[in-house]
SEBALUM-124348 format. One line per 10 residues: number of its first residue (from 1); for each residue x, y negated, z negated of N, C-alpha, C, CB. Coordinates in steps of 0.05 Angstrom, whole numbers. Atoms other than C-alpha are relative to their C-alpha. Glycine has a CB too. Layout:
! SEBALUM-124348
NUM = X:Y:Z:X:Y:Z:X:Y:Z:X:Y:Z ~ ...
***
This chain:
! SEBALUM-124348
1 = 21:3:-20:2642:-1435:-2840:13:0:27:-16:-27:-5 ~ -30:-9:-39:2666:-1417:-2764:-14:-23:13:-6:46:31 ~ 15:17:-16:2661:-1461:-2721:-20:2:25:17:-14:6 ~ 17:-18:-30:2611:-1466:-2651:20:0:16:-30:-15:19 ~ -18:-10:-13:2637:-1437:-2599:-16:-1:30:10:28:-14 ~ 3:2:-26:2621:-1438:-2520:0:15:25:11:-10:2 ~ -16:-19:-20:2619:-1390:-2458:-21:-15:19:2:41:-3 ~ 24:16:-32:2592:-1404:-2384:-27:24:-8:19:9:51 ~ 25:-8:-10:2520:-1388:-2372:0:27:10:-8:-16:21 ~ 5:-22:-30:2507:-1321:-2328:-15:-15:10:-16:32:0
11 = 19:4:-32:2473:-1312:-2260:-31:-14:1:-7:35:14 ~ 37:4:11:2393:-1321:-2302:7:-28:9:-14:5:-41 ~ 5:27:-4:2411:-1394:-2315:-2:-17:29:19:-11:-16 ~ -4:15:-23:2442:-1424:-2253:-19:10:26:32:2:6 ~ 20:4:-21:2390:-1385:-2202:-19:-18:-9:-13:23:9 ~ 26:10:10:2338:-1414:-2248:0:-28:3:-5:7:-28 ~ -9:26:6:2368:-1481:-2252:-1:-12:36:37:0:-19 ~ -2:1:-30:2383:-1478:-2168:-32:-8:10:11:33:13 ~ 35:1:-10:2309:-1463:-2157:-12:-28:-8:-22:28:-18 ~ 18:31:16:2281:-1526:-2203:12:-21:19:11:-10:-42
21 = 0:21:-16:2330:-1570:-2170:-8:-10:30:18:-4:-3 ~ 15:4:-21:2308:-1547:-2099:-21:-1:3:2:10:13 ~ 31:6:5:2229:-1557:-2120:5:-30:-4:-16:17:-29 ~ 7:18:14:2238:-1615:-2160:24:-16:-6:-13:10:-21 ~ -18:8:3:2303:-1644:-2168:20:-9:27:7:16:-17 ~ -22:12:-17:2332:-1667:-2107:27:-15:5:-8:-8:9 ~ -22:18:2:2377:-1715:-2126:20:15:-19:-9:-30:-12 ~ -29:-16:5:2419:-1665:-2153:10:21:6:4:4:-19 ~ -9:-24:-13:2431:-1619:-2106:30:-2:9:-20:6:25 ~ -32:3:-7:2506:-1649:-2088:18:4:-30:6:-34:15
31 = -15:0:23:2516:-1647:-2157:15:24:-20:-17:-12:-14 ~ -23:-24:11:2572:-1601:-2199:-14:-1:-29:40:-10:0 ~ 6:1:24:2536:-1583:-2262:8:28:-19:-28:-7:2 ~ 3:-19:10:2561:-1524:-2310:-18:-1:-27:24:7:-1 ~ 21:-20:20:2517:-1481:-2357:16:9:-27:-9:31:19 ~ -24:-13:23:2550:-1463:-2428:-30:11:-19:28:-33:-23 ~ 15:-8:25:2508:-1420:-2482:28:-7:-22:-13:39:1 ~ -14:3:16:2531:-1442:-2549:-8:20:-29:1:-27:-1 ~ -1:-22:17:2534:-1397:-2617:-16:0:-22:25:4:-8 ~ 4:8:24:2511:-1441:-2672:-18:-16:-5:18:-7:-9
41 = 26:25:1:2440:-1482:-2683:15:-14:-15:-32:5:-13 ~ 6:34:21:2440:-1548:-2695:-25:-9:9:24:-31:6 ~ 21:6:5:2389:-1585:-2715:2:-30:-2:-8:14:-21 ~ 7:20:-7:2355:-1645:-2698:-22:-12:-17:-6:3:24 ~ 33:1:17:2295:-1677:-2753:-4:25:-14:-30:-1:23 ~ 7:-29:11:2305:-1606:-2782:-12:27:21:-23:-6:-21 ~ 7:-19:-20:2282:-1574:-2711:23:7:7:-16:-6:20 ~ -22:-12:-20:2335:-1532:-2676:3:-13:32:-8:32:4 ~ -3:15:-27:2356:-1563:-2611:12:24:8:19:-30:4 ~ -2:-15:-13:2343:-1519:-2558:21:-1:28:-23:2:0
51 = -19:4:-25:2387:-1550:-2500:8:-32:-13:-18:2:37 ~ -13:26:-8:2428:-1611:-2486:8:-6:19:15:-7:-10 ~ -22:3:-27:2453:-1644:-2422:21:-31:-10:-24:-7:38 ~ -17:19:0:2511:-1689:-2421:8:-3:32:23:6:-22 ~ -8:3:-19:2537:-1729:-2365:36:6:-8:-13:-27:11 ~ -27:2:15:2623:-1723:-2373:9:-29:13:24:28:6 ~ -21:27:0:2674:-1780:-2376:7:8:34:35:-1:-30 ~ -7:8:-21:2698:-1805:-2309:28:21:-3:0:-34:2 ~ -24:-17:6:2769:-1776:-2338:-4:38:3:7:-9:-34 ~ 6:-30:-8:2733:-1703:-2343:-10:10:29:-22:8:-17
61 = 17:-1:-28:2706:-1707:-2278:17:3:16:-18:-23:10 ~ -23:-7:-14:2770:-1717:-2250:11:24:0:16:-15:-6 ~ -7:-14:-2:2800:-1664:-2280:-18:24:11:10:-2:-17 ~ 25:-19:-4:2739:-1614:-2271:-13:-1:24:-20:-5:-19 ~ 15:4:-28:2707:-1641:-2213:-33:13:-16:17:25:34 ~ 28:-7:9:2639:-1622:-2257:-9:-31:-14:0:29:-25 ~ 10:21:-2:2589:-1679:-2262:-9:1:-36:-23:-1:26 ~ 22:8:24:2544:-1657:-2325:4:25:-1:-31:-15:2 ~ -7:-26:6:2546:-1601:-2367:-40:5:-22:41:-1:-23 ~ 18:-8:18:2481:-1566:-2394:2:17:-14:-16:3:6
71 = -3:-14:26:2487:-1536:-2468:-25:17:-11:8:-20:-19 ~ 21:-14:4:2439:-1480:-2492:-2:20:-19:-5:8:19 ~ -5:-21:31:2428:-1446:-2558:-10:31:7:-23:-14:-33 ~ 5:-27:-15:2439:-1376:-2538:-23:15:-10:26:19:-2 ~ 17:-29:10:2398:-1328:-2595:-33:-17:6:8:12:-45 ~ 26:1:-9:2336:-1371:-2579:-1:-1:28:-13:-22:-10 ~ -7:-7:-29:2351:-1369:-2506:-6:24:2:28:-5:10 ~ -3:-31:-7:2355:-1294:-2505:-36:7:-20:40:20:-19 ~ 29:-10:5:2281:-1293:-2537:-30:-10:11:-2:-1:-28 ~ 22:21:-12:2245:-1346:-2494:-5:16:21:10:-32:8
81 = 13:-6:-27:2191:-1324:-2441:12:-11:20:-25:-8:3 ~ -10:15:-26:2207:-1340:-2373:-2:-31:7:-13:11:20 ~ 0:27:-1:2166:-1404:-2371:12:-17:-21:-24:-7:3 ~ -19:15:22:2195:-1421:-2436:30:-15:15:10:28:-26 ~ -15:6:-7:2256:-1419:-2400:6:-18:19:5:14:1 ~ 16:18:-29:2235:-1454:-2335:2:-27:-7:-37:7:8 ~ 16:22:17:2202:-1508:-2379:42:-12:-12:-32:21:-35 ~ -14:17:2:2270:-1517:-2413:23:-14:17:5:6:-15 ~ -21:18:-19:2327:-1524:-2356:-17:-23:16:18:22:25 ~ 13:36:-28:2270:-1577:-2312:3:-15:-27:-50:-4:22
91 = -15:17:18:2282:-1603:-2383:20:-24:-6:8:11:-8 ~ -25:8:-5:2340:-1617:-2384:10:-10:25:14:17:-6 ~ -12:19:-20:2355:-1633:-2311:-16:-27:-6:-4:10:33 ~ 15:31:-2:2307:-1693:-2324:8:-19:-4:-17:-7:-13 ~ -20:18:11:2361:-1717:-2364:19:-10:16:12:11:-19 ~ -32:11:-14:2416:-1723:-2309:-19:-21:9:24:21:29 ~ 6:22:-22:2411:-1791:-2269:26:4:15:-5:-34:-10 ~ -22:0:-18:2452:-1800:-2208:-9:-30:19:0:32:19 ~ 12:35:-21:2456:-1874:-2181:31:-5:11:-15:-40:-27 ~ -16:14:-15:2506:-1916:-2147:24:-25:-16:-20:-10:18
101 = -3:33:15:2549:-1973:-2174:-3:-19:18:28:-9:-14 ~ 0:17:-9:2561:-2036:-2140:14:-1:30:8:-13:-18 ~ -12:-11:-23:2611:-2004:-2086:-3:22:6:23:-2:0 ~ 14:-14:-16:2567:-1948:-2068:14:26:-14:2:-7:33 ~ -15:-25:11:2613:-1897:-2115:-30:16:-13:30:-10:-28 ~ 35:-13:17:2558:-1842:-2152:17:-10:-29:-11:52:1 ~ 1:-1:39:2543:-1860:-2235:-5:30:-5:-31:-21:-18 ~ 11:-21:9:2532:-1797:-2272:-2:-4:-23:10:23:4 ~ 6:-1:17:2492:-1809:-2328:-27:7:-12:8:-13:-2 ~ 16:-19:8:2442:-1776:-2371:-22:-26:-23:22:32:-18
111 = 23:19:3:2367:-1816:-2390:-9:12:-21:-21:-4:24 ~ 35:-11:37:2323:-1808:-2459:-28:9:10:-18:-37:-25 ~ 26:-5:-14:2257:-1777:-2449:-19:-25:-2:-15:24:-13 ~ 17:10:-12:2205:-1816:-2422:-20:-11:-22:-9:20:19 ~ 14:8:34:2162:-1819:-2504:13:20:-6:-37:0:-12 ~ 0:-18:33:2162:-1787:-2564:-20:-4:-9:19:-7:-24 ~ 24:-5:26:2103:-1767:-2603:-2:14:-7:-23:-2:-2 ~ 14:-15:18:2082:-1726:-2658:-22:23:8:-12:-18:-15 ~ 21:-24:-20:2046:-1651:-2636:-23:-6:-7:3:36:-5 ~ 24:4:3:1996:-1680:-2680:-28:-20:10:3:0:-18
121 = 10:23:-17:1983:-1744:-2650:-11:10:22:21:-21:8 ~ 0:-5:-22:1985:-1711:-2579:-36:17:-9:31:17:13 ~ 19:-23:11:1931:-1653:-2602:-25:-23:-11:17:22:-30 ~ 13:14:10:1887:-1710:-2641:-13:-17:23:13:-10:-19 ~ -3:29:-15:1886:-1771:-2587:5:10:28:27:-22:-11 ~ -14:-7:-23:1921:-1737:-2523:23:-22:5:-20:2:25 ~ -16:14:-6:1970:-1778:-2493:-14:-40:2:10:17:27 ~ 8:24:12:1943:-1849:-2519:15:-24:13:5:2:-31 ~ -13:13:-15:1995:-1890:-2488:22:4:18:4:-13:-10 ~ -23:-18:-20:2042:-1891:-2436:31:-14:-6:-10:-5:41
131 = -24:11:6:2099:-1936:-2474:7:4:-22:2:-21:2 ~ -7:-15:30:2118:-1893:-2538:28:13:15:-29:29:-17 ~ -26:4:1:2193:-1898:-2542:14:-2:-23:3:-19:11 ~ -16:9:17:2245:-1893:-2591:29:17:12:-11:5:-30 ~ -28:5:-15:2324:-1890:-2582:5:25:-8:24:-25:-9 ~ -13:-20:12:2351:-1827:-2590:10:4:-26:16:4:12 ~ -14:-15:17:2370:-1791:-2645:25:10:-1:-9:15:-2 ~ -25:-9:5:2445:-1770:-2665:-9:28:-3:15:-14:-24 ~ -9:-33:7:2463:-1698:-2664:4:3:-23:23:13:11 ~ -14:-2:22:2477:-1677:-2730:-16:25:-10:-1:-27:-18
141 = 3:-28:4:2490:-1610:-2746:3:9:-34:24:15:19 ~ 2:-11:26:2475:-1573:-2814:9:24:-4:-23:1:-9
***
């Protein structure tokens, strides 16, 4: 079994990614974020995970000077509509946070979505409450 594998983004992602954060993302316009397509689905609940953002270690940051890295499963990438695509990098930036610590240094770290529910629940009920939460899920690839 080969293993996954990694390359930078092209030009598509990062204008696309530029644009969202100058609409909608302000607080990360100082921020160093690279773009990687990766080779190999994994799967999440048995769905394919379409992106990921990670914030990096303090230690990577140093070396790299890159804050947060967003990950993106290339062969469904290369078949998603535009807003598909749109839809997923404001995704994913939703995930970075950028705060402060106690001596005014930046945090870089990456938040859980907001709920979780079921397409059927949503479709049945609409959005029913506004405190549907659970902890993330582990990665775990098949």
């Amino acid at each position: 079994m080969s293993k996954i594998s990694f390359r930078e983004c092209g030009e598509e992602v990062y204008t696309l990614m530029n644009e969202l954060i100058n609409e909608y993302h302000l607080n990360l316009r100082n921020v160093k974020i690279k773009c990687l397509f990766y080779n190999k689905p994994r799967k999440r609940c048995g769905k394919i995970i379409l992106g990921t953002a990670e914030a990096v270690s303090p230690k990577f940051n140093y070396l790299t000077n890159i804050d947060f890295i967003i990950s993106i499963y290339e062969n469904t990438w290369d078949t998603m509509a535009e807003q598909e695509k749109k839809a997923l990098i404001d995704h994913e930036l939703c995930h970075c946070f950028v705060g402060e610590d106690k001596h005014g240094n930046p945090v870089y770290k990456t938040i859980p979505h907001d709920f979780e529910e079921f397409k059927e629940i949503i479709e049945r009920y609409g959005l029913w409450q506004d405190n549907i939460c659970v902890d993330d899920i582990e990665d775990v690839e098949e």
